[in-house]
C-alpha positions in Angstrom: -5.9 28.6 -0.2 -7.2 31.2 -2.8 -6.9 30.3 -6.2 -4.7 32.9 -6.9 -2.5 31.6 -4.9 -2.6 27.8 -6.0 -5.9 27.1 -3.9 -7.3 23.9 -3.4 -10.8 24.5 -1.2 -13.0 22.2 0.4 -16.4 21.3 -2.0 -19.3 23.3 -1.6 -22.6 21.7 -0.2 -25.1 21.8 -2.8 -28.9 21.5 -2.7 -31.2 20.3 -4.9 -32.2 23.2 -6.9 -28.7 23.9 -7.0 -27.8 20.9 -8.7 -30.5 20.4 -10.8 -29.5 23.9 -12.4 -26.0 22.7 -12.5 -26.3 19.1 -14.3 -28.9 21.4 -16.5 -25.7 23.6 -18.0 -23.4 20.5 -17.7 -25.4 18.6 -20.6 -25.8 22.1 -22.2 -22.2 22.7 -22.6 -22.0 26.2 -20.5 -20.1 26.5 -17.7 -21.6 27.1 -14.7 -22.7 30.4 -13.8 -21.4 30.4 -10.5 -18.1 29.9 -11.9 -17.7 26.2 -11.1 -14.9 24.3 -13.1 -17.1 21.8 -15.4 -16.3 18.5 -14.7 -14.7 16.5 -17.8 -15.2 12.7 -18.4 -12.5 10.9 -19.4 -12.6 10.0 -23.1 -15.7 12.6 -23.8 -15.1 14.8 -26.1 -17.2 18.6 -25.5 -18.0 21.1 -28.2 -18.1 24.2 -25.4 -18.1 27.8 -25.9 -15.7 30.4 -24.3 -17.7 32.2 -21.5 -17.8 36.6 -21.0 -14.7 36.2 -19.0 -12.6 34.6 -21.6 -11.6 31.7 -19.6 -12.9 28.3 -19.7 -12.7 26.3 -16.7 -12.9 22.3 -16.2 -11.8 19.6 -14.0 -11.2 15.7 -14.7 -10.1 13.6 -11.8 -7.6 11.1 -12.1 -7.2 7.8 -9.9 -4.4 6.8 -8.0 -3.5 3.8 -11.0 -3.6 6.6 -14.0 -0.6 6.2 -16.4 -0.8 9.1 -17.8 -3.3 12.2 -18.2 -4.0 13.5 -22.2 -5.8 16.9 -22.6 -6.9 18.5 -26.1 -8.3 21.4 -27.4 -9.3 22.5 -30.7 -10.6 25.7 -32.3 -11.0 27.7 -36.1 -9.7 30.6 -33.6 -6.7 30.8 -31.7 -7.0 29.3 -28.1 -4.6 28.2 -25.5 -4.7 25.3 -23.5 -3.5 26.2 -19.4 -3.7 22.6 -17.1 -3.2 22.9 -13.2 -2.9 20.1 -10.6 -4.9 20.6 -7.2 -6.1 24.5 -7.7 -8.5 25.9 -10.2 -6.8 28.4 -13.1 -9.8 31.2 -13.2 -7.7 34.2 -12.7 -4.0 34.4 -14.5 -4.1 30.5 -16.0 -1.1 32.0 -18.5 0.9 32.4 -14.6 0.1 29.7 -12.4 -0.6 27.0 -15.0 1.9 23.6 -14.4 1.8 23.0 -18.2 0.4 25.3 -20.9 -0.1 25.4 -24.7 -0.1 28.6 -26.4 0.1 29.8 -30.7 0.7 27.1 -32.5 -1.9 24.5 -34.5 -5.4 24.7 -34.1 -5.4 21.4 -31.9 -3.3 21.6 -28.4 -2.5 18.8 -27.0 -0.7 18.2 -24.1 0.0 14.9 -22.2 1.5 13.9 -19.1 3.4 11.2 -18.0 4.9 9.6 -14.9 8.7 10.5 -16.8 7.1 13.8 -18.2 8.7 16.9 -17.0 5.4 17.7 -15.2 4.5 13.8 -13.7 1.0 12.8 -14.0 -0.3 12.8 -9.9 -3.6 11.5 -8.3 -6.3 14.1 -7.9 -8.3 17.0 -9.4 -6.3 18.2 -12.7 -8.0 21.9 -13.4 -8.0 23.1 -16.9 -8.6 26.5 -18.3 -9.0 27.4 -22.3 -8.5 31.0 -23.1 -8.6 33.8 -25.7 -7.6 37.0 -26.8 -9.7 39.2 -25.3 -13.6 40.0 -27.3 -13.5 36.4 -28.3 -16.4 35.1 -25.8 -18.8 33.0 -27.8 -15.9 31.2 -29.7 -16.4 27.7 -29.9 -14.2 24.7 -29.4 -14.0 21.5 -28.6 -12.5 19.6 -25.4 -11.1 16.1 -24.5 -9.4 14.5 -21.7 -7.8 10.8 -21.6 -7.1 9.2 -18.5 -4.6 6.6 -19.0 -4.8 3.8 -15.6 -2.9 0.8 -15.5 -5.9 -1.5 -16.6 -7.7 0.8 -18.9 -7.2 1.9 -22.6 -4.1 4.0 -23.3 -4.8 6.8 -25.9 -2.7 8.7 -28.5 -3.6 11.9 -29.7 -2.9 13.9 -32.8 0.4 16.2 -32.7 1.2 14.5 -29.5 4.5 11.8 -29.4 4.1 8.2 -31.0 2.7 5.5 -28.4 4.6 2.3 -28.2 0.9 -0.2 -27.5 1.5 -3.3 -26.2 0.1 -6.5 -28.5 -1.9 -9.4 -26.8 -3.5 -12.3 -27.9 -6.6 -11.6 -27.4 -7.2 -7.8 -27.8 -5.1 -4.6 -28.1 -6.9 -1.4 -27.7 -6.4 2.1 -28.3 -8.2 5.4 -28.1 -7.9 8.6 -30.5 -9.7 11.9 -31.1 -11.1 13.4 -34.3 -11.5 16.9 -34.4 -14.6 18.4 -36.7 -12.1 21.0 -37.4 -10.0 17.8 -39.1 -9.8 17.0 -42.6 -8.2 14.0 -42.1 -6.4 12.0 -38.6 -3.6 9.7 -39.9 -2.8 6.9 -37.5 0.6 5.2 -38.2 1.0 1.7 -37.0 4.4 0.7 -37.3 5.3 -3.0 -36.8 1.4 -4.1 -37.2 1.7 -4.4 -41.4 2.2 -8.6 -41.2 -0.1 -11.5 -42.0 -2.8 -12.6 -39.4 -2.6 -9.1 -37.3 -6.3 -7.6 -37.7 -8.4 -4.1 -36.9 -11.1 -2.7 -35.8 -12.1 0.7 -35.5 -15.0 2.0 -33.8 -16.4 6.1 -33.7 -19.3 8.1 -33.2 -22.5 7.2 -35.4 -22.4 3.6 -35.4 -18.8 4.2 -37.4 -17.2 1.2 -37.9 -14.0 0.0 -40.4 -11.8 -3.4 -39.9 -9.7 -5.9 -41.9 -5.8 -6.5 -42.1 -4.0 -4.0 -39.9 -2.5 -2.0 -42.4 0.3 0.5 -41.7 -1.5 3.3 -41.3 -5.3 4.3 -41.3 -7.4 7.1 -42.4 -9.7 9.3 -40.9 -11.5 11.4 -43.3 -14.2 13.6 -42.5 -17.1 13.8 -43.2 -16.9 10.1 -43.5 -15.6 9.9 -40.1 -17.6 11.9 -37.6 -15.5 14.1 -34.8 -15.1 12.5 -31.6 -12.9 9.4 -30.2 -12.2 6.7 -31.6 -11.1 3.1 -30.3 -8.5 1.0 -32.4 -8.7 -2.7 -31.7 -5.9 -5.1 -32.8 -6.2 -9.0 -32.8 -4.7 -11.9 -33.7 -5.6 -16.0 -34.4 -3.8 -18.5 -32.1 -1.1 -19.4 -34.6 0.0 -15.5 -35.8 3.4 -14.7 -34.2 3.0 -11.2 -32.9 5.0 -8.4 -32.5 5.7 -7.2 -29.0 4.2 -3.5 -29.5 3.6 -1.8 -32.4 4.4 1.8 -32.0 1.2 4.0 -33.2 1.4 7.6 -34.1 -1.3 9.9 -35.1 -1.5 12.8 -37.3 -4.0 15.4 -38.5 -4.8 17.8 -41.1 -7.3 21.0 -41.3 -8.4 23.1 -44.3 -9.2 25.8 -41.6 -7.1 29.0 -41.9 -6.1 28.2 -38.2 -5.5 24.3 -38.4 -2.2 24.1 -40.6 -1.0 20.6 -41.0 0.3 19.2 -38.3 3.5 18.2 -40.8 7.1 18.9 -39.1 8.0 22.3 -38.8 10.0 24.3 -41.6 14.0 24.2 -41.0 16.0 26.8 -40.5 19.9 26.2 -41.3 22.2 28.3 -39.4 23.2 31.7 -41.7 19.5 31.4 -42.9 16.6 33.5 -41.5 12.7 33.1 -41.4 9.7 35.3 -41.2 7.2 34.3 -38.6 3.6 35.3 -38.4 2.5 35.6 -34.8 -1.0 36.9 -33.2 -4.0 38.3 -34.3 -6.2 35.6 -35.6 -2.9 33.0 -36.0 -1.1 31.0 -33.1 1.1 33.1 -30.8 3.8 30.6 -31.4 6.0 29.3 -34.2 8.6 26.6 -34.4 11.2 25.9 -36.6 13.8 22.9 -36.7 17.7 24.0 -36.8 19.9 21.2 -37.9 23.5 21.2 -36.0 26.4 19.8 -37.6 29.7 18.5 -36.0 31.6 21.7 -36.8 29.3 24.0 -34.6 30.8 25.7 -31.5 27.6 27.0 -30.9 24.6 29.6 -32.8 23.0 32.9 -31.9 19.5 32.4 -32.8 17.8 36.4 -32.7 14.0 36.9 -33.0 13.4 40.6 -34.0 10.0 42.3 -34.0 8.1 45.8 -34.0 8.6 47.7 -31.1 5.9 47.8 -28.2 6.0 43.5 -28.3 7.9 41.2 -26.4 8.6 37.3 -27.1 10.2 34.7 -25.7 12.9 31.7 -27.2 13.0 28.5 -26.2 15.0 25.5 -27.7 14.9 21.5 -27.3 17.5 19.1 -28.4 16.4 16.1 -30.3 12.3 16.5 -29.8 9.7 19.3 -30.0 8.8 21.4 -26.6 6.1 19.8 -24.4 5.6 21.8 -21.4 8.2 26.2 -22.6 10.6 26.4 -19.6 10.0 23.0 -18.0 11.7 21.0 -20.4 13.8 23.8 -22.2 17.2 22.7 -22.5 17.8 26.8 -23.3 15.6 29.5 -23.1 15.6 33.4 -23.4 12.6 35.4 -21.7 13.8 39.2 -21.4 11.2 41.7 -22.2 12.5 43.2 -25.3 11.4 43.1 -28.7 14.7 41.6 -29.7 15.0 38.6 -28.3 18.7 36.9 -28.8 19.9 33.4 -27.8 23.4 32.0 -27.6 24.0 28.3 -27.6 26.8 26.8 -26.5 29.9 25.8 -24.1 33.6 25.0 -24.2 33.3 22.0 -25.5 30.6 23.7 -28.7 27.0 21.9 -29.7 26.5 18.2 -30.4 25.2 17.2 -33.9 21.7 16.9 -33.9 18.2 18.4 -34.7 17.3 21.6 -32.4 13.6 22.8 -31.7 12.9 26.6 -31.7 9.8 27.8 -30.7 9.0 31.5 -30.4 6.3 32.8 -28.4 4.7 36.3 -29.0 4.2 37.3 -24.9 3.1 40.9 -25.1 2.1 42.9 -27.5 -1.3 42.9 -30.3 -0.8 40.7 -33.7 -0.7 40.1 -36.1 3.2 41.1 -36.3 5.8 39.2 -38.2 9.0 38.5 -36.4 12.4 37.7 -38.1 13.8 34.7 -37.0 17.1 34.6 -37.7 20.3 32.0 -37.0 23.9 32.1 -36.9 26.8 29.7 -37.0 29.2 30.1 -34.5 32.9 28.3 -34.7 34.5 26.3 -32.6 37.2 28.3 -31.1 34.2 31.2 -30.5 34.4 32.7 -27.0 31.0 34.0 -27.8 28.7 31.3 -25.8 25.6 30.8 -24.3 26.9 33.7 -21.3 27.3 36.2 -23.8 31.1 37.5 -25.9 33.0 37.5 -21.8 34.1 35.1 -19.9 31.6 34.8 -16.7 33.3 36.0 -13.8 34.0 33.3 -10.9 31.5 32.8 -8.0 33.8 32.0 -4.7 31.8 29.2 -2.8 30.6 30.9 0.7 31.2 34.6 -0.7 28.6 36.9 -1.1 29.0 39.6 -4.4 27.0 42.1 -5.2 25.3 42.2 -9.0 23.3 43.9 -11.2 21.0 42.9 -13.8 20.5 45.2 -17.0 17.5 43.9 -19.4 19.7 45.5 -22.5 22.0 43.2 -21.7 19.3 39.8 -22.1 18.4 39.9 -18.4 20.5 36.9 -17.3 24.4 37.7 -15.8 26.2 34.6 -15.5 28.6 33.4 -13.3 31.5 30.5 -13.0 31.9 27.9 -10.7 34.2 25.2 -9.6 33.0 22.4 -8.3 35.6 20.0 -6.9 35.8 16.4 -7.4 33.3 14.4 -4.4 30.4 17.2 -4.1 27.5 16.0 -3.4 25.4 19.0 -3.5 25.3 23.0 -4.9 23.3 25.2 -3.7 22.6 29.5 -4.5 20.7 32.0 -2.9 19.8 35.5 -3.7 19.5 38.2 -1.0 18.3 42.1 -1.2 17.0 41.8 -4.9 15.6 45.4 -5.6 12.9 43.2 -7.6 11.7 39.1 -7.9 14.6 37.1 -10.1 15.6 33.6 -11.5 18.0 31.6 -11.2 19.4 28.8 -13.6 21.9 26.1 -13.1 23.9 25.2 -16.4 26.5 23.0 -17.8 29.8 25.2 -18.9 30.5 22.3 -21.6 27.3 22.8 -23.8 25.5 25.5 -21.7 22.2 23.9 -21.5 20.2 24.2 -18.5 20.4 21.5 -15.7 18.4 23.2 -13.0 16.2 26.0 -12.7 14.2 28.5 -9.9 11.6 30.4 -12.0 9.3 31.6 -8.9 8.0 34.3 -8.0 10.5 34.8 -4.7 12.4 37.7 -4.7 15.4 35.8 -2.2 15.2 32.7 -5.0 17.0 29.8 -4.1 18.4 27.0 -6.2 19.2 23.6 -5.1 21.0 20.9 -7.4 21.7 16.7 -6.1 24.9 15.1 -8.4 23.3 11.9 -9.0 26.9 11.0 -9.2 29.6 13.3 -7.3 32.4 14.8 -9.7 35.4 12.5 -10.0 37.3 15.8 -10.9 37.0 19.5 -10.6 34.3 20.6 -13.1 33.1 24.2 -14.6 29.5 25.2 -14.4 27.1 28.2 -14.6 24.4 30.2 -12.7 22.5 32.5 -14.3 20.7 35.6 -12.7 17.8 36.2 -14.4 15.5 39.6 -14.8 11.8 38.5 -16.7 9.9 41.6 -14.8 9.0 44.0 -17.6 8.6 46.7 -15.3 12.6 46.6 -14.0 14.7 47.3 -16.0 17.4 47.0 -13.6 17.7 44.9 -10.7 20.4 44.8 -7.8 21.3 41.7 -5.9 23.0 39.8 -3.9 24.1 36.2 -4.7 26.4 33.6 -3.3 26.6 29.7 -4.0 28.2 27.3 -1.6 28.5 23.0 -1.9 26.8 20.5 0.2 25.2 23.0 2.1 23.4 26.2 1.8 25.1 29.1 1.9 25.9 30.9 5.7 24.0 34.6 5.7 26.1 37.1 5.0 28.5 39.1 7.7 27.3 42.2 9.4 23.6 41.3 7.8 20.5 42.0 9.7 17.8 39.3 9.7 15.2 39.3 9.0 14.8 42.6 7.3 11.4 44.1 9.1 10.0 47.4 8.9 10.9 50.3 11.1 7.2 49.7 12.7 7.8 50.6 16.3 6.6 54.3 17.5 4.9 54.1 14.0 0.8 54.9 13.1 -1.3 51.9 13.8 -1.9 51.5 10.2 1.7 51.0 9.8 1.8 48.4 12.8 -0.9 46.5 11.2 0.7 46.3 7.9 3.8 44.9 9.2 2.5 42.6 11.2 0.4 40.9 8.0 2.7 38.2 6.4 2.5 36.5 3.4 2.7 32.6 3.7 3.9 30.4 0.9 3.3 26.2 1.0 4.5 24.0 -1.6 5.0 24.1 -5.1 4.1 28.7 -4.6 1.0 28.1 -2.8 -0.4 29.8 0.1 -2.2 33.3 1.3 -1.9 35.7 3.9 -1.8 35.3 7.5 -1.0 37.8 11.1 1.5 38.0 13.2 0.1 37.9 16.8 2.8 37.9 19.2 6.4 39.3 19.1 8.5 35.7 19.1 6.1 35.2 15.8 2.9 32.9 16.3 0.5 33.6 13.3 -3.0 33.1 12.7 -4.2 32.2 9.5 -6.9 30.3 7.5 -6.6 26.8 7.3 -7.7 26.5 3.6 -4.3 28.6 3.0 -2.5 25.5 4.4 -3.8 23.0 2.1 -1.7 21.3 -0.3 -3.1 20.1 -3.8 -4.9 16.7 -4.5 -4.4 15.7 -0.8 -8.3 15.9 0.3 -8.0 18.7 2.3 -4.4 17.4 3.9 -2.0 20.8 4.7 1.1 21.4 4.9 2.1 21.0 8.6 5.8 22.5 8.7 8.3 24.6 6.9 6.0 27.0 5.4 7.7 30.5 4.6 6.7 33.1 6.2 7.3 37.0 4.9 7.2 40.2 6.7 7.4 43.0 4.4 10.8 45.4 5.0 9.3 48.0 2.8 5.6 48.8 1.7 6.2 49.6 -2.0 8.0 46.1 -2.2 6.9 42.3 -2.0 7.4 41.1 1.9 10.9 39.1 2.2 10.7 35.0 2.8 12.9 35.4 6.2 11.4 32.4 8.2 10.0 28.9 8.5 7.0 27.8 10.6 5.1 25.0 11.4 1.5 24.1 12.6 0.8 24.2 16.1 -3.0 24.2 16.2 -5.6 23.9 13.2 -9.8 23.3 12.9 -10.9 22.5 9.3 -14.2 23.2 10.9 -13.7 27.1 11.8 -11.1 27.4 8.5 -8.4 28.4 11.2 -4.5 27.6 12.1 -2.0 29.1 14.3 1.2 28.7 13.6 4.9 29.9 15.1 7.9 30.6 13.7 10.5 28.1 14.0 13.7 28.8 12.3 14.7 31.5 10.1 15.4 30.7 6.6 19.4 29.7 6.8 18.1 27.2 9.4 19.1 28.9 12.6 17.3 29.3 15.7 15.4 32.8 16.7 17.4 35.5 18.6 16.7 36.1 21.9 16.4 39.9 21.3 13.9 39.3 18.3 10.7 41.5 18.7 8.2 41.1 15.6 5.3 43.4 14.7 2.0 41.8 16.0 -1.2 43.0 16.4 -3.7 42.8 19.6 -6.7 40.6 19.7 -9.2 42.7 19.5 -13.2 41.9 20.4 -15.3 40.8 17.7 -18.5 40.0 19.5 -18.8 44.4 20.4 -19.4 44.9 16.6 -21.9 46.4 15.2 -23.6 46.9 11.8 -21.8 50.4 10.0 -18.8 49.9 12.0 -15.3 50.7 10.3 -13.0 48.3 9.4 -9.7 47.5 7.6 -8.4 45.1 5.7 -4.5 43.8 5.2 -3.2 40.9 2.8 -1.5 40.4 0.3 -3.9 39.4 -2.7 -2.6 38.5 -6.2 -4.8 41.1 -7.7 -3.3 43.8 -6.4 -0.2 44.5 -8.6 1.6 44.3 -11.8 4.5 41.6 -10.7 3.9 38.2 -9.3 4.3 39.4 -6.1 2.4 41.9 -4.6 2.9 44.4 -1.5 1.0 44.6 1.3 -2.9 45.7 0.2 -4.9 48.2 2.4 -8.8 48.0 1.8 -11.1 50.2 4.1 -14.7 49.8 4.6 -17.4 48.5 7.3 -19.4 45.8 8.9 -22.0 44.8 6.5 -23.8 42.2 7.8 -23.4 39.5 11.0 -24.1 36.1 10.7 -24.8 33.3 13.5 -25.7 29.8 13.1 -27.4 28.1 15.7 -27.1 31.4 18.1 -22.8 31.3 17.9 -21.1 33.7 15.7 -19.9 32.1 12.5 -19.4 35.4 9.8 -18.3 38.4 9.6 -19.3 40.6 6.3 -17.8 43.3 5.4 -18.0 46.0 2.2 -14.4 46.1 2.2 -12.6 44.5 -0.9 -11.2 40.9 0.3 -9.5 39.7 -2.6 -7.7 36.3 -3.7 -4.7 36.1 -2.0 -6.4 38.2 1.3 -7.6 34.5 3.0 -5.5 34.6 6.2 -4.9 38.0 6.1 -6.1 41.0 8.7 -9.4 42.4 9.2 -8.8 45.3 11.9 -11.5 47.5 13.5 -10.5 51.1 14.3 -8.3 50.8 17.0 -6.4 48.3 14.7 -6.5 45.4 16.9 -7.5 42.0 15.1 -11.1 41.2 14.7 -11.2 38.8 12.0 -9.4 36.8 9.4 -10.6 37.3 5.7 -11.3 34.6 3.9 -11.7 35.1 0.2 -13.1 31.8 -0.7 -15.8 29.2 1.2 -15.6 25.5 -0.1 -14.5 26.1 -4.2 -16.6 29.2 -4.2 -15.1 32.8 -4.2 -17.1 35.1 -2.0 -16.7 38.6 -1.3 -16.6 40.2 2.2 -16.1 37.4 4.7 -14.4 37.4 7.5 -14.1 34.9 10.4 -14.5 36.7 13.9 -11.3 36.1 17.0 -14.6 35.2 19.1 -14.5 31.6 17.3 -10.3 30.9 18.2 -10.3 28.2 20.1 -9.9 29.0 24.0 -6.3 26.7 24.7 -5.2 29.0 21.0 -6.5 32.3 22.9 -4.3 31.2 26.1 -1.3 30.2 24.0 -1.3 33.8 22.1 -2.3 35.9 25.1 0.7 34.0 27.3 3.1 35.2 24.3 2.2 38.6 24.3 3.2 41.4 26.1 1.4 42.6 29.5 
């Protein structure tokens, strides 16, 4: 599947000049020219250098035992930090990353658990560093831990304390030094008592030990940059502690490394200027402090016009991973961003964490952050000064969502006593929303859909059913800058999804019949989403919906090539200035990793029922490959992610013509074309001028992107051929 579209592709085969050149840039430090990720060694640090494109790209594999998976970056210049499982990040890292790291200190670090809100998995873990743009050439530096079950666990500066374990005979640790450091601080509480000894061992035959103290210092140019490992030990007759929790801190003289000290507070009825962008971070936190007489605060980040940032707020701990782990968050697209916090039953005491991110817009620009105290008896809450109207389980209402307004409308629901389940769906969105799942008492965020669908669906398990009737919210949500309106259609319903509206026609298709071929061959190109957003483009072959596709575009990440064999959504687009609608669900009825092919067929529409018996889909002939000739025309159809402003893109139209034929071992095998076939296009339609299939593009081959491929109908499998000619109409 393309990269764009959360691809994982099968490895090229490389010869020996190939490689030679490519272990040549590897000990350099460039990345590949090809494009290659660079592959990462766990517990290496890299000094590296930001390629033309602005976007670093590396890999580091983790084992099927890893504990955890540690990733830093540092740099005198701001950089951000973009980590992917199963699909390379070269093209829009900031969108499809699983974790990112933007603004902020000099050294990123982010680190993922099995509990973390994005778990630490087996396989290829991509990572992309990027820059504002003109900063190729800046330098940084690069690390990744791999934590396993029998290896040595690591802590990182600005990253949470570590609890280690103590033994007997050895206890060790690993740690990183950036050059851009002054000083790394390691904290070792609980290892301060008689008979407990360290060692520490670094780059350049560096080496310190003696009583474990409480904490150790780093200090450059003393200590050389790189990692570090921390041994602890102990005679036979010291009584040791269980663990000893170890946390490590650094500091910078660099204009871009601040201390990595706590960030400033912010009390509520007090405001604070932030400096975001240009040569800074992007991001800024602050700590507000929450007493037991808060109902709630409005926190308000105000900037110069033409920018746009973002809110988000922990309780109790600093943001890891923006929206994951967000127990609130505001991401409209205006300047002025504000943020209500609270429910019915107001805020716990405690510590909050604010971070605010500058999203659009050229620094450096200062941004007002500022907080008020709101009372207990406030009605003004985290769904705005009104009471959310109530949602009726089963009912479909029409909405509207106004970005002036914050871009979220809320909504109330009753959820008797015993449910098991909730469930939401959104239907005939005029653009792709969000939807979020919240608690009415404190109005934090218990579930949330942030895809790029534009029929989202939400899906919420009680771990314990209601013992009485409780108050929750869902929250539409607008964060497409270019709509500044969006209409909808939502409806929520318990223990099962919700039943398609009355009098609604399904699926929504294209008035395609008596149309231009063009038109009939754009309707009949769907999109396909997989797992976790994935997927590509694929064609609609016979009326009752059999589809062929690529079989990359199938593939799910870090399972070796496995794909994903059933309930893949399939879109047909209902209008071409829009994003195709998700109406169906199909499975795999034939694929061959050797040809990169699949057919599938529809199975189920999207509320689980079975096809009508009057349902006639767009499809396109077969066509004959093998009658093509070089300079013949040809047209492409997909849906590539390069091909629009919103996350979603509609149907793409490239024209051009046969460029070149290739055979291997006297059998067709390519198809080349001078027609853009972009990420996103694998799957899609390549039609020759009587618009009847021909080929199926294929933007990538192995890890590679290529340009122009296409493979020819001639190589469908014969029992596929009978299947789809059966299907379609004599």
């Amino acid at each position: 599947m393309d990269a764009s579209h959360h691809s994982l592709n099968r490895a090229p085969r490389l010869g020996l000049p190939a490689l030679a050149v490519l272990l040549l840039l590897l000990a350099t430090g460039a990345p590949p020219a090809s494009g290659e990720p660079v592959t990462l060694e766990d517990g290496v640090a890299r000094a590296l250098t930001l390629p033309g494109s602005g976007v670093f790209s590396g890999r580091v594999r983790v084992p099927e035992d890893a504990l955890a998976l540690t990733v830093a970056v540092c740099s005198a210049g701001p950089v951000s930090l973009h980590i992917r499982h199963g699909r390379a990040l070269a093209t829009a890292p900031a969108t499809l990353a699983d974790v990112s790291r933007v603004g902020g200190s000099a050294l990123k670090v982010a680190r993922l658990a099995k509990d973390s809100p994005v778990p630490v998995k087996a396989g290829d873990w991509y990572i992309a560093v990027t820059a504002p743009p003109g900063a190729a050439g800046r330098a940084f530096e690069l690390v990744a831990f791999v934590d396993r079950t029998r290896g040595t666990p690591s802590v990182l500066p600005g990253a949470t304390s570590f609890r280690l374990p103590v033994y007997r005979d050895r206890a060790e640790l690993r740690t990183f030094v950036p050059k851009l450091a002054s000083r790394v601080t390691l904290t070792l509480a609980g290892a301060e008592q008689p008979g407990l000894r360290f060692r520490i061992d670094g780059p350049g035959e560096y080496r310190r030990s003696g009583a474990a103290p409480r904490t150790i210092e780093l200090k450059r140019p003393e200590a050389p940059g790189g990692v570090y490992i921390l041994d602890l030990t102990a005679a036979r007759n010291v009584r040791l502690p269980a663990s000893v929790e170890v946390r490590a801190e650094w500091t910078s003289d660099a204009a871009a490394g601040a201390p990595s000290g706590p960030p400033p507070i912010v009390r509520p009825g007090e405001s604070h200027t932030l400096a975001l962008g240009g040569t800074g971070p992007t991001a800024r936190t602050v700590r507000i402090p929450v007493d037991a007489q808060t109902g709630g605060i409005e926190i308000e980040a105000r900037g110069p016009s033409g920018i746009d940032v973002d809110l988000y707020v922990r309780r109790g701990g600093p943001l890891e991973a923006g929206d994951q782990d967000a127990d609130y968050f505001a991401l409209s697209s205006s300047p002025i961003e504000r943020l209500s916090l609270g429910g019915i039953q107001g805020l716990a005491a405690g510590m909050l964490w604010c971070e605010t991110v500058l999203v659009e817009g050229k620094g450096p620009v200062e941004v007002m952050l500022s907080v008020r105290r709101l009372p207990k008896d406030t009605k003004r809450r985290t769904w705005g000064r009104a009471d959310p109207p109530p949602l009726v389980s089963g009912r479909w209402v029409r909405g509207r969502v106004e970005a002036g307004a914050g871009g979220v409308t809320w909504y109330a629901l009753n959820v008797p006593a015993g449910s098991r389940s909730f469930h939401a769906m959104i239907l005939d969105a005029s653009a792709p929303l969000d939807l979020v799942f919240a608690r009415q008492t404190d109005g934090s965020i218990m579930r949330r859909a942030l895809t790029a669908r534009v029929d989202e669906r939400i899906d919420h398990t009680f771990s314990e059913p209601p013992d009485s009737p409780r108050l929750f919210l869902l929250g539409v949500m607008n964060r497409n800058a270019l709509e500044s309106v969006v209409d909808y259609r939502v409806a929520f319903s318990l223990d099962r999804p919700p039943e398609l509206p009355v009098g609604t026609t399904w699926p929504p298709l294209i008035n395609w019949q008596g149309r231009s071929p063009t038109v009939r061959a754009a309707a009949a190109t769907v999109e396909l989403t997989v797992r976790d957003n994935a997927g590509g483009s694929g064609t609609c072959v016979t009326p009752r919906g059999r589809i062929l596709t690529c079989r990359h575009v199938l593939e799910l990440a870090g399972k070796s090539g496995a794909i994903q064999r059933d309930r893949i959504l399939v879109a047909f687009p209902a209008n071409l200035d829009r994003p195709p609608v998700q109406s169906f669900y199909a499975r795999v009825t034939y694929d061959d990793a050797s040809k990169d092919l699949a057919l599938l067929e529809i199975t189920t529409d999207v509320f689980g029922r079975a096809l009508a018996k009057e349902l006639a889909l767009p499809w396109l002939p077969l066509g004959d490959s093998a009658t093509l000739e070089l300079g013949d025309p040809v047209t492409v159809f997909g849906y590539p992610s390069q091909g629009s402003e919103r996350s979603r893109t509609p149907v793409i139209l490239t024209r051009g013509s046969i460029a070149g034929l290739e055979s291997v071992s006297g059998a067709p095998r390519w198809l080349k074309t001078d027609a853009w076939i972009g990420l996103g296009h694998s799957g899609g339609s390549l039609v020759d001028g009587g618009m009847r299939l021909v080929g199926i593009p294929a933007a990538t081959l192995g890890r590679r992107q290529v340009l122009g491929l296409a493979v020819p109908v001639s190589l469908i499998p014969a029992q596929w051929k009978l299947r789809i000619l059966k299907d379609q109409p004599r």
